[in-house]
C-alpha positions as a Markdown table, in Angstrom:
| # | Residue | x | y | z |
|---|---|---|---|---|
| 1 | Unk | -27.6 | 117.5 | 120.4 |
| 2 | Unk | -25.9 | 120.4 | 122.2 |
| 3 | Unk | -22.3 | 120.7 | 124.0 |
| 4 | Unk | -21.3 | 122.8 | 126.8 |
| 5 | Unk | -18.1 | 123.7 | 128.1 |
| 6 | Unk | -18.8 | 124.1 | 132.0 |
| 7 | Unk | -16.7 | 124.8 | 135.2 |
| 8 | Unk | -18.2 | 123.1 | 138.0 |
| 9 | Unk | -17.1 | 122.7 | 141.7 |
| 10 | Unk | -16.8 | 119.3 | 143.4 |
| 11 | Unk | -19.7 | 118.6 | 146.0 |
| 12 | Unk | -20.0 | 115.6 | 148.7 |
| 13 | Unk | -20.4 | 112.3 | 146.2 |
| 14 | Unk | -19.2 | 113.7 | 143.3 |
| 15 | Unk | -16.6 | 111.2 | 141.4 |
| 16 | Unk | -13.8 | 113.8 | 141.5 |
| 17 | Unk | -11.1 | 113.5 | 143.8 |
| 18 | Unk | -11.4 | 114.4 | 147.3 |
| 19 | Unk | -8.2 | 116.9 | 146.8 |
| 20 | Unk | -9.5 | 118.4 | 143.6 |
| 21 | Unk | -11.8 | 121.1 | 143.5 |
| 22 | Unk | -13.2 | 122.3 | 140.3 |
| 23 | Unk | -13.1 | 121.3 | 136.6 |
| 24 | Unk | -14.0 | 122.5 | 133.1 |
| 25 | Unk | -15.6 | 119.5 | 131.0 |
| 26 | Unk | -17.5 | 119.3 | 128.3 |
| 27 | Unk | -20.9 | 118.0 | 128.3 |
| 28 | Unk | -23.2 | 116.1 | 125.6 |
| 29 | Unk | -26.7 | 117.0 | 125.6 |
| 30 | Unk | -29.6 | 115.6 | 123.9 |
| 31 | Unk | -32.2 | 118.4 | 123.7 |
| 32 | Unk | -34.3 | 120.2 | 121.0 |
| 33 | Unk | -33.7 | 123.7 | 122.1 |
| 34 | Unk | -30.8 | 125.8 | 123.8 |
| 35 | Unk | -33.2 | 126.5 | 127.1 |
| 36 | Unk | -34.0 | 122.7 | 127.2 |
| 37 | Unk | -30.2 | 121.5 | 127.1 |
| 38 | Unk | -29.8 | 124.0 | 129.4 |
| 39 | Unk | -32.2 | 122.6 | 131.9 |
| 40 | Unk | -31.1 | 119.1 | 131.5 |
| 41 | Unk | -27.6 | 120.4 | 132.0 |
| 42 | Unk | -28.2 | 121.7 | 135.5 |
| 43 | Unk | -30.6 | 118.9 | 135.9 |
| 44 | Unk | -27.8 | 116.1 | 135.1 |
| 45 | Unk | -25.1 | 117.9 | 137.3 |
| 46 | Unk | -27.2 | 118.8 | 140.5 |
| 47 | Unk | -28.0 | 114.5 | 140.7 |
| 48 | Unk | -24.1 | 113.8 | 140.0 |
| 49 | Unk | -23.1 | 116.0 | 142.4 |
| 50 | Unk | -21.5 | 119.0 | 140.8 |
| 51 | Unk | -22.2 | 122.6 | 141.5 |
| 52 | Unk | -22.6 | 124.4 | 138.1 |
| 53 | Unk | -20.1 | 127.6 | 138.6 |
| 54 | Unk | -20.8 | 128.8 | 135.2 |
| 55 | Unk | -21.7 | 127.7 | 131.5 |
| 56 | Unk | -18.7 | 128.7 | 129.2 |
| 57 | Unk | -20.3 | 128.1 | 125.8 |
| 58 | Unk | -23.5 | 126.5 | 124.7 |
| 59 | Unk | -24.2 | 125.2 | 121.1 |
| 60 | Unk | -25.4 | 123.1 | 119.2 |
| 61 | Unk | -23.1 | 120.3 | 118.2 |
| 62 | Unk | -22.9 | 120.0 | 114.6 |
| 63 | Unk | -22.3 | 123.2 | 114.8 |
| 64 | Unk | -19.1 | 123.2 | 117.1 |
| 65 | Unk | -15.5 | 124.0 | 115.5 |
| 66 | Unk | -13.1 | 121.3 | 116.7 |
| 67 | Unk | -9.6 | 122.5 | 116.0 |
| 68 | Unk | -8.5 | 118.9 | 116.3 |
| 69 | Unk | -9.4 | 115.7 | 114.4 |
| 70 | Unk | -9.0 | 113.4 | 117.1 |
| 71 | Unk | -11.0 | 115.6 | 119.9 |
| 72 | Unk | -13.6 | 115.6 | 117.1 |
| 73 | Unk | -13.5 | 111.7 | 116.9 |
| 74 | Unk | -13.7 | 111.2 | 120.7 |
| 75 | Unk | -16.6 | 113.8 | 121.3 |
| 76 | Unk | -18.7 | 112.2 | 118.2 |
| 77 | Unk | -18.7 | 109.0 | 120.2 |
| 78 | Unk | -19.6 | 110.5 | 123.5 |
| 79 | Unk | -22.8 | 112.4 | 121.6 |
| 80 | Unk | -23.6 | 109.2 | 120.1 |
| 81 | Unk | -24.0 | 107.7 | 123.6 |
| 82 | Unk | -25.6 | 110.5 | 124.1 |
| 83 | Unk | -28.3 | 110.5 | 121.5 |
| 84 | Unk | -28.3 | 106.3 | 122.8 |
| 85 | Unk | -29.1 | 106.5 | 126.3 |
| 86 | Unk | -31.1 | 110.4 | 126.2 |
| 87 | Unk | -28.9 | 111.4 | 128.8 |
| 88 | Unk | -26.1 | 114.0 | 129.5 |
| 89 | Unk | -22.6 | 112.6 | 129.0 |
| 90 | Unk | -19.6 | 114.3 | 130.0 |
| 91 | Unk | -16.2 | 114.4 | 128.4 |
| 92 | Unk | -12.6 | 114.2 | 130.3 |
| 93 | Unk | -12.6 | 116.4 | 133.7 |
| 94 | Unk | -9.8 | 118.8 | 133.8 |
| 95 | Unk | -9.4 | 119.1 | 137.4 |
| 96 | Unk | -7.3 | 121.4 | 139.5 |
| 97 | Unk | -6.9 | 121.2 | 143.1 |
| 98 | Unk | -8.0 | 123.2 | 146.1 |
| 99 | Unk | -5.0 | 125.7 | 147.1 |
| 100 | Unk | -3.1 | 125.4 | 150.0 |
């Protein structure tokens, strides 16, 4: 299991809000290898509808320093579901919107 912290852009049928246009989020990935979460990455954000603007960290999970309990207790559950369904599973969306 790997987790990325991302910034992405909003594209046409994305689930972010029409005014918003970016995000950071982290992302779960079930993979074996760095290069293979990588590809699922891209993979799992092209078909939601996200443009990948660039991967901010990449590594593997049990390896991640949480600074807070609780974060640590809500992204175990989401690499759980993770691990459940073998897909890529992405954490809150910290939006900001486009400027005026």
């Amino acid at each position: 299991m790997f987790i990325a912290s991302v910034e992405v852009k909003r594209l046409p049928g994305s689930k972010m809000g029409k005014g918003e246009q970016g995000a950071l989020v982290y992302c779960l990935i079930p993979a074996e290898s760095k290069n293979t979460a990588k590809q699922r990455l891209r993979t799992a954000l092209e078909e939601d509808s996200y443009r990948l603007i660039r991967i901010e960290l990449l590594e593997d999970y049990e390896s991640f320093h949480w600074e807070n309990a609780q974060d640590r207790v809500q992204y175990d559950a989401l690499a759980k579901r993770a691990a459940l369904n073998d897909d890529v599973v992405y954490g809150p969306f910290y939006t900001w919107k486009e400027s005026a």
